[in-house]
C-alpha positions in Angstrom: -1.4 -0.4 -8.9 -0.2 -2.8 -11.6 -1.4 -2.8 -15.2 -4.4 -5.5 -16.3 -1.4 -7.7 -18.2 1.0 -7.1 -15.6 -1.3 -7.9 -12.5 -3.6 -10.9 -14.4 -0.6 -13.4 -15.5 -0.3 -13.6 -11.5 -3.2 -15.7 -11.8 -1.3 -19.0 -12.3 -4.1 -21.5 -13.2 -4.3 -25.2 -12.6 -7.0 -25.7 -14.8 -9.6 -26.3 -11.9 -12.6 -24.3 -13.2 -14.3 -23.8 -9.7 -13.8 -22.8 -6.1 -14.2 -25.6 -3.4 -16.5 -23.6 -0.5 -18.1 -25.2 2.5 -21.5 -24.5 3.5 -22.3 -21.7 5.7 -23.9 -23.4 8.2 -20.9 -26.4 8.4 -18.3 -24.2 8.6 -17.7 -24.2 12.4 -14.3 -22.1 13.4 -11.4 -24.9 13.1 -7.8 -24.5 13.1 -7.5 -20.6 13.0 -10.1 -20.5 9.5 -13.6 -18.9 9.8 -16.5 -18.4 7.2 -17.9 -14.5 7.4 -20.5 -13.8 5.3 -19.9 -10.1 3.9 -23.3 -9.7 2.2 -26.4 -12.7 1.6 -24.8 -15.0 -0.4 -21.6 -13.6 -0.4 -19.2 -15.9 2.3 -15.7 -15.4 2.6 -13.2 -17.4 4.3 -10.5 -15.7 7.0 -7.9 -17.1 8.6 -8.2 -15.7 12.1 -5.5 -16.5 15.0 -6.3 -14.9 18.2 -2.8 -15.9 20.5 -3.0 -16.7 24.2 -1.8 -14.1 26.0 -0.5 -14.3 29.9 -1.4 -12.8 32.0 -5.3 -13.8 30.9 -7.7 -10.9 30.7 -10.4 -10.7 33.4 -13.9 -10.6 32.5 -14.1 -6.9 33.2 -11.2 -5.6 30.9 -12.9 -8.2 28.1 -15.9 -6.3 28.7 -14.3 -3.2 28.7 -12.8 -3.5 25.3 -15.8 -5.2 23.5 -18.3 -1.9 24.6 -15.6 -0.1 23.4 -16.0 1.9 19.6 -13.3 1.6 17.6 -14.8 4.2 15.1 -15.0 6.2 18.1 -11.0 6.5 19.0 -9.4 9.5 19.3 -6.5 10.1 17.1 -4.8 12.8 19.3 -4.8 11.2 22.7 -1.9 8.6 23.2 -2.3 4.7 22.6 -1.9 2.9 25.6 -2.4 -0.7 25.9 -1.9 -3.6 28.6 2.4 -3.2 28.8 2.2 0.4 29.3 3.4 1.6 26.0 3.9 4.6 24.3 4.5 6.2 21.2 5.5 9.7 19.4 3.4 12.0 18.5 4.0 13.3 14.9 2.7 16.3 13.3 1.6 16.2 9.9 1.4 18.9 8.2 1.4 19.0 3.9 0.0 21.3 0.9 -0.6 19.4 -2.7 -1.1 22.0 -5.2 -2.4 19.7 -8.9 -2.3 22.4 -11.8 -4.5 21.9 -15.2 -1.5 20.9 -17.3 -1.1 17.9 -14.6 1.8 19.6 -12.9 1.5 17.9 -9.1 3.3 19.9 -6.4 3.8 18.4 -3.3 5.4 21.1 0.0 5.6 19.7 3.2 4.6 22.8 5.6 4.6 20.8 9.2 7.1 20.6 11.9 7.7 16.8 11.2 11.2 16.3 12.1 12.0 14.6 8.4 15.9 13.6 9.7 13.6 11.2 12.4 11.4 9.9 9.8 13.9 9.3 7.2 16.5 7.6 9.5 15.2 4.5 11.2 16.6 2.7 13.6 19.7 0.1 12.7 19.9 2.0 9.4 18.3 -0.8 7.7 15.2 0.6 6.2 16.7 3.1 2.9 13.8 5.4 3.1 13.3 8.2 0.1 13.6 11.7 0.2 13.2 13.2 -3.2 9.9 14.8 -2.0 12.0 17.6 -0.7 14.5 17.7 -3.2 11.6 17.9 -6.1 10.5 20.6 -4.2 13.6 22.6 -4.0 14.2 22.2 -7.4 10.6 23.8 -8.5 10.7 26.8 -5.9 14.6 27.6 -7.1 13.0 28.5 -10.3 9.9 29.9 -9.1 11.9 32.9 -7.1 15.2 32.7 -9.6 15.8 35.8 -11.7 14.4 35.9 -15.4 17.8 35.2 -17.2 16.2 37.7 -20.2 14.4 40.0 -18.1 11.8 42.4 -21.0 12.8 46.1 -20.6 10.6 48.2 -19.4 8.8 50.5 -22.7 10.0 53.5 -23.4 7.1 56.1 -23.1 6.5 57.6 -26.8 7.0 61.2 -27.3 4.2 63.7 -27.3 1.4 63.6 -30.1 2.6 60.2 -31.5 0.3 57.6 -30.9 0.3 55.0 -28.0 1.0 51.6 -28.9 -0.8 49.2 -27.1 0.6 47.4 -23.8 1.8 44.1 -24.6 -0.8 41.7 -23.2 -0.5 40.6 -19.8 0.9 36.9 -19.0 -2.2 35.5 -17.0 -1.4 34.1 -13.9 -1.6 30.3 -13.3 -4.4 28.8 -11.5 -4.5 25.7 -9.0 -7.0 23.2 -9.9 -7.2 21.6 -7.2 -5.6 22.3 -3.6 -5.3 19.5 -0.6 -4.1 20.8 2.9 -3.6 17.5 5.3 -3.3 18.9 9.3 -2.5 15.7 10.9 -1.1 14.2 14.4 -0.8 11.2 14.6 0.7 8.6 17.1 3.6 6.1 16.1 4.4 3.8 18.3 6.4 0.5 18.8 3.6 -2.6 17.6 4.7 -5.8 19.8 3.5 -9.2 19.7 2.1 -8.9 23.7 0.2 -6.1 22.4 -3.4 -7.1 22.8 -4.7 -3.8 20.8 -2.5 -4.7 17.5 -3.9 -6.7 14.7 -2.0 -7.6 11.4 -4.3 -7.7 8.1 -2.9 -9.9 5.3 -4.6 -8.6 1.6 -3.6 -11.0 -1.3 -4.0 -10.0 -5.5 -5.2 -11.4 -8.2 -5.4 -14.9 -8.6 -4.0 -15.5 -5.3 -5.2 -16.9 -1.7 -4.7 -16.0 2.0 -2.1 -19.4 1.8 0.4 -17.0 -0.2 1.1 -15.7 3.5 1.3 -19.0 5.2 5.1 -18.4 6.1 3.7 -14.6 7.9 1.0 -16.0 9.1 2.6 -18.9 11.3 6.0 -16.6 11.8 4.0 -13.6 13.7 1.1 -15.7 15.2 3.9 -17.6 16.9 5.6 -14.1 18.1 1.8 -13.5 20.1 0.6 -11.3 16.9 -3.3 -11.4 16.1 -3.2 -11.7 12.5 -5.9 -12.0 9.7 -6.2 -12.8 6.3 -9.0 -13.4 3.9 -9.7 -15.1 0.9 -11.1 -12.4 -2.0 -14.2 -13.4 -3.3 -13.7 -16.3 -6.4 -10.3 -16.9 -4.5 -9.0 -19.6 -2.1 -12.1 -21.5 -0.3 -14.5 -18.0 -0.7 -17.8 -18.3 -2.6 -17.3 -17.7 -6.2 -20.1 -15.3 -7.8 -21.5 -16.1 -11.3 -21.8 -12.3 -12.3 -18.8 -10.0 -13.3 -19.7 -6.8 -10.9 -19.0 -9.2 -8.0 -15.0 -8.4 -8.8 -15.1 -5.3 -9.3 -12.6 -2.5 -7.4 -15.6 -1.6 -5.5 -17.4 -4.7 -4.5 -14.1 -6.6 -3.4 -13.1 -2.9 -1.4 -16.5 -3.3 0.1 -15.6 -6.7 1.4 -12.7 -6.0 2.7 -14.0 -2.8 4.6 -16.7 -5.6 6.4 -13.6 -7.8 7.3 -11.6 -5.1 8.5 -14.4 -3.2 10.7 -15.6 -6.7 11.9 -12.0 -7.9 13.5 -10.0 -4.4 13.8 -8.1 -3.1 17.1 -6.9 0.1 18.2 -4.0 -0.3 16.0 -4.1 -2.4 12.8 -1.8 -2.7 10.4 -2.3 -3.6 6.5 0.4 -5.8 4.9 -0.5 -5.7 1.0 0.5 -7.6 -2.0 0.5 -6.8 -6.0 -3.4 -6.0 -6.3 -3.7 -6.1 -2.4 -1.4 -3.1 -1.7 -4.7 -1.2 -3.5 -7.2 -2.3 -0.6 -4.7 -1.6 1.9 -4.4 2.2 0.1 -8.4 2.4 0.6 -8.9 1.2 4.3 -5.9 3.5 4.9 -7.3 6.0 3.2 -11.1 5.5 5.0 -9.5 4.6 8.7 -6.6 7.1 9.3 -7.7 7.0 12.7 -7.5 2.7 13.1 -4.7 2.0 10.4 -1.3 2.4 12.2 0.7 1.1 9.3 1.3 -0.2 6.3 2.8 -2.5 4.1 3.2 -2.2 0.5 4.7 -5.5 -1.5 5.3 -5.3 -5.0 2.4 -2.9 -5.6 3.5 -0.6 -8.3 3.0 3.1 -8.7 0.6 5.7 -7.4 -1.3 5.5 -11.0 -5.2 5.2 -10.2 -6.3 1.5 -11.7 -8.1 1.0 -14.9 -8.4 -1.9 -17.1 -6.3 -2.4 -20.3 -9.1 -3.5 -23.3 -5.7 -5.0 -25.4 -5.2 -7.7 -22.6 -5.4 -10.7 -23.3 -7.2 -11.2 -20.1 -10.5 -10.1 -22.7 -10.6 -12.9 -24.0 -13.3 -15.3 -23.4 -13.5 -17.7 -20.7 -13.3 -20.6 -22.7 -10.2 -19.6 -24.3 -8.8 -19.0 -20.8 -8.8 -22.1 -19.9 -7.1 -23.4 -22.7 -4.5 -21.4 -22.1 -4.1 -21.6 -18.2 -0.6 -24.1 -19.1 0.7 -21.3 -20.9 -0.6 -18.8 -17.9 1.3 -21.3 -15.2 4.7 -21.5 -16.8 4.6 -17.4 -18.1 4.2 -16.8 -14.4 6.5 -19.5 -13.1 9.1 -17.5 -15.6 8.4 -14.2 -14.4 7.0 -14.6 -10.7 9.7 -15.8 -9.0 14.0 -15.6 -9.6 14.2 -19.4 -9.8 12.0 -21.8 -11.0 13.5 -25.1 -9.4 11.2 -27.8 -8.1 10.7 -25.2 -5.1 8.9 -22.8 -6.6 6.7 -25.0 -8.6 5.6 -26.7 -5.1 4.8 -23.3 -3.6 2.4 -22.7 -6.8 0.8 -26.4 -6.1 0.7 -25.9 -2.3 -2.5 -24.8 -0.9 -5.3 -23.7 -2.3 -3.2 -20.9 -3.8 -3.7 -19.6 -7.3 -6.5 -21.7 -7.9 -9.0 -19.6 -9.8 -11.6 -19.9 -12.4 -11.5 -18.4 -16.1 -14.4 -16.2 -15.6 -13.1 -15.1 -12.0 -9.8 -14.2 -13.7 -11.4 -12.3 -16.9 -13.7 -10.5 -14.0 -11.1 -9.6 -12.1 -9.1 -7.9 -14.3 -12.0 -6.2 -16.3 -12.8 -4.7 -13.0 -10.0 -3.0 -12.1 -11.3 0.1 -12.6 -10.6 3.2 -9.4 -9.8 6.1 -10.9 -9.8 7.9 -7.7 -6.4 6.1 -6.7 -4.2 9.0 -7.8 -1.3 10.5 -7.3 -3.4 12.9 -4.5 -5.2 10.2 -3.2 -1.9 8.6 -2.1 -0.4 11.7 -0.8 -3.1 12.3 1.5 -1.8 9.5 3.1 0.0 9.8 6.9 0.4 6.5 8.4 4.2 5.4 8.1 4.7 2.6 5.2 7.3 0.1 4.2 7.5 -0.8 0.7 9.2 -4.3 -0.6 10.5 -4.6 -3.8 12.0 -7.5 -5.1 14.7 -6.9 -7.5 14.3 -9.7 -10.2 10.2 -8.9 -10.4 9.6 -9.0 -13.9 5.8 -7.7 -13.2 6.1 -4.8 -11.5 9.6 -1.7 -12.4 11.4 -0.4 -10.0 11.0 2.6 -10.9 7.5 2.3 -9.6 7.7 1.5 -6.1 10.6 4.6 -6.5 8.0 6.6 -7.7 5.7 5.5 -4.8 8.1 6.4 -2.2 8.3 9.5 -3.4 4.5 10.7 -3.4 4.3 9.2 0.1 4.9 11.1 3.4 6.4 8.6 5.6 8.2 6.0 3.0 10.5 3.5 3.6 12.0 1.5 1.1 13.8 -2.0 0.9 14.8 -3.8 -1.7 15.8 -7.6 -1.6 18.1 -8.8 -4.1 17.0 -12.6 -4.3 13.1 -12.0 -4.8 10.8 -11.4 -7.3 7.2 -11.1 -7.4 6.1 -13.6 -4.8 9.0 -12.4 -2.2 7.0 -13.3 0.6 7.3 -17.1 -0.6 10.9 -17.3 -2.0 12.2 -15.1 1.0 9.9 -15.7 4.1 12.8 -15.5 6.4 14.0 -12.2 5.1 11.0 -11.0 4.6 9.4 -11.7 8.1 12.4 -10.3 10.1 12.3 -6.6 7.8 7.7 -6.8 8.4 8.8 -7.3 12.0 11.6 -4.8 12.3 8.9 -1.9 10.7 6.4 -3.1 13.5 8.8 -2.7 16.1 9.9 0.8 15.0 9.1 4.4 16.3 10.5 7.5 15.4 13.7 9.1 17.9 11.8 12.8 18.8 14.4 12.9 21.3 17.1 13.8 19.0 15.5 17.1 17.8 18.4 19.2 17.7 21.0 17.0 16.0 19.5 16.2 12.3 21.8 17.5 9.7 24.0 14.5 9.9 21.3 11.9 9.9 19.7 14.2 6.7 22.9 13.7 5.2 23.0 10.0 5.8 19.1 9.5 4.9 19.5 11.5 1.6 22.9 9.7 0.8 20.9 5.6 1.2 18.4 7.0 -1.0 21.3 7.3 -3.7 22.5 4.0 -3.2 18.9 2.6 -4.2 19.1 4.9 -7.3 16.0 7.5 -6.7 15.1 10.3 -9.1 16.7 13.1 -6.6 16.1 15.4 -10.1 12.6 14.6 -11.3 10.7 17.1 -12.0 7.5 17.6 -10.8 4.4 14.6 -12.6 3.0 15.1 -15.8 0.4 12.8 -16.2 
């Protein structure tokens, strides 16, 4: 999502050159924090809190749930779960038409009711609707009139000769052509919900204590939540060998982590480099991933490594530089930088990673599947959070990410930066919860103009490209 310079000087460095990791085999389940080992050798460390729930489970709907296959769920039946709940059932229904001069053209072709999906409850969520407008815009000239239409040729007279018909304008080709057919159940996510579990992805240089504030706030309100540390990060083993950080191997990880602790319905809360995971288990578990969050994760660009960063440099160098590293992202990370913000950087085990980690990780960053397409394939309803003073990641990005996605919804917050989920957790904890808790209205099929009208007109208000043309890339 973010550019190598952009996502690396997240990595604020103490100047500790190596992980701290307990033995496998001392690493007994205390205080919510488990040791799972991925692949031999390879030993990561989740924070896993499972709530007490009343009334208890009986030993028959335990055994129940554990025989049955998650992988095994069908999408089209609805979700049901211990309080009797219900969702809608939404039909998806898109064409994404990519040209050979990069032209991406996006038509929504379903019966999804877009006034329900654009208007959520309490008005709070500004969702983003230039999809359709885009669209407009591209068929109006498509069918409009040619504004100098050619005159047809006049036939010459007989015995002259016959010039030769002008040459035929050759029809544009697709090059590639995406039809999505999807239904898919939305549904209200509660705390009481023993079938919901929360996934907490950190980036680059970060640890699963960036979420602390999340973690406490919805484990408290009866969520099962998890978060892991990425290998080389937090208390996870710490490879010796670049191709452990890649894209790839860290996905890989976190596919093991997700298919070891998902429920029926799991939802993926992302941040800067973690919002790209979230994409990829989205994008591989349609089926188990019921939503999504997207913090500060930049635009629908597919990832690949900048070779004029100075993240190239050598190790060595790295670490003579990891002052420089702390105060650039002290400057840039977060709105203030009071005596606040440098204790949430000290906190922890947070942003404690080694030079070669660091130069690994961002050397790695290399999915060049993660396209445009590849994001609107995408059907499971997403928040995005922006913070307004983030000097890593443009607006303009996220904008551009609500647009390519289906179900978007997109808040910004004024105060935060970067690491919003630290300088806001409050704010930030009651809009995650409020997008848990929401379901789209079908019951208000008939009456949508208005709440089009009011959708289209919040978009304005957080300045989206209503006019953009369709992508060149």
């Amino acid at each position: 999502m973010l550019t190598s310079i952009t996502e690396g000087i997240l990595c604020c460095l103490t100047g500790k050159t190596a992980n701290l990791v307990l033995p496998l085999e001392s690493s007994e389940p205390s205080d919510g924090f488990e040791y799972v080992e991925v692949k031999p050798g390879r030993v990561l460390r989740v924070r896993h809190i499972v709530p007490e729930r009343q009334p208890i489970e009986t030993e028959k709907q335990v055994a129940e749930k554990d025989n049955a296959d998650v992988d095994c769920y069908d999408k089209d039946s609805p979700i049901s779960n211990n309080d009797g709940d219900s969702g809608s059932i939404v039909h998806c229904k898109r064409k994404i038409t990519v040209y050979r001069n990069g032209q991406l053209v996006i038509e929504n072709l379903g019966d999804v009711l877009h006034s329900e999906i654009l208007q959520c409850q309490d008005g709070d969520l500004e969702p983003c609707s230039t999809v359709e407008v885009e669209l407009a815009d591209y068929k109006e000239i498509a069918s409009s009139p040619d504004p100098n239409p050619v005159p047809p040729p006049v036939p010459p007279p007989p015995g002259e000769h016959k010039p030769a018909p002008p040459p035929r304008r050759r029809r544009r080709k697709p090059k590639r052509t995406v039809l999505i057919d999807s239904k898919r159940m939305i549904s209200s996510c509660k705390g009481t919900h023993s079938d919901v579990a929360l996934f907490f992805v950190h980036g680059v240089g970060g640890s699963l204590d960036i979420w602390s504030s999340q973690l406490d706030f919805f484990s408290r309100l009866g969520y099962e939540v998890i978060a892991p540390d990425l290998a080389g990060h937090g208390a996870s083993t710490a490879p010796q060998i670049a191709a452990a950080y890649t894209f790839y191997a860290l996905a890989e990880d976190l596919r093991a982590i997700f298919k070891r602790y998902a429920r029926k319905r799991n939802i993926l809360i992302g941040h800067s480099y973690g919002v790209s995971f979230c994409t990829f288990l989205a994008h591989e578990y349609p089926d188990l991933v019921h939503k999504v969050v997207m913090i500060n994760g930049g635009g629908p660009t597919a990832l690949e490594p900048s070779l004029c960063s100075i993240f190239q440099l050598p190790s060595c160098v790295l670490h003579c530089l990891s002052p420089c590293l702390a105060w650039s992202f002290l400057k840039a990370g977060f709105a203030r930088q009071g005596a606040k913000e440098k204790q949430l950087l000290k906190q922890g085990n947070a942003f404690n990673v080694s030079p070669f980690v660091l130069r690994a990780m961002m050397s790695g960053q290399y999915w060049p599947e993660g396209d445009e397409v590849y994001h609107a394939e995408l059907t499971v309803p997403i928040l995005l959070v922006h913070g307004m003073c983030d000097k890593f990641v443009p607006m303009d990005e996220d904008q551009r990410m609500a647009e390519i996605l289906l179900f978007a919804f997109l808040k910004v917050i004024e105060e935060g930066s970067h690491m919003v989920m630290m300088e806001c957790p409050e704010t930030v904890n009651t809009l995650l919860h409020e997008f848990f808790l929401w379901e789209p209205d079908m019951s208000r099929k008939g009456s949508s103009k208005t709440d089009t009208e009011k959708a289209i007109a919040a978009s304005d208000t957080l300045h989206t490209l209503k006019n953009s043309k369709p992508v060149n890339k």
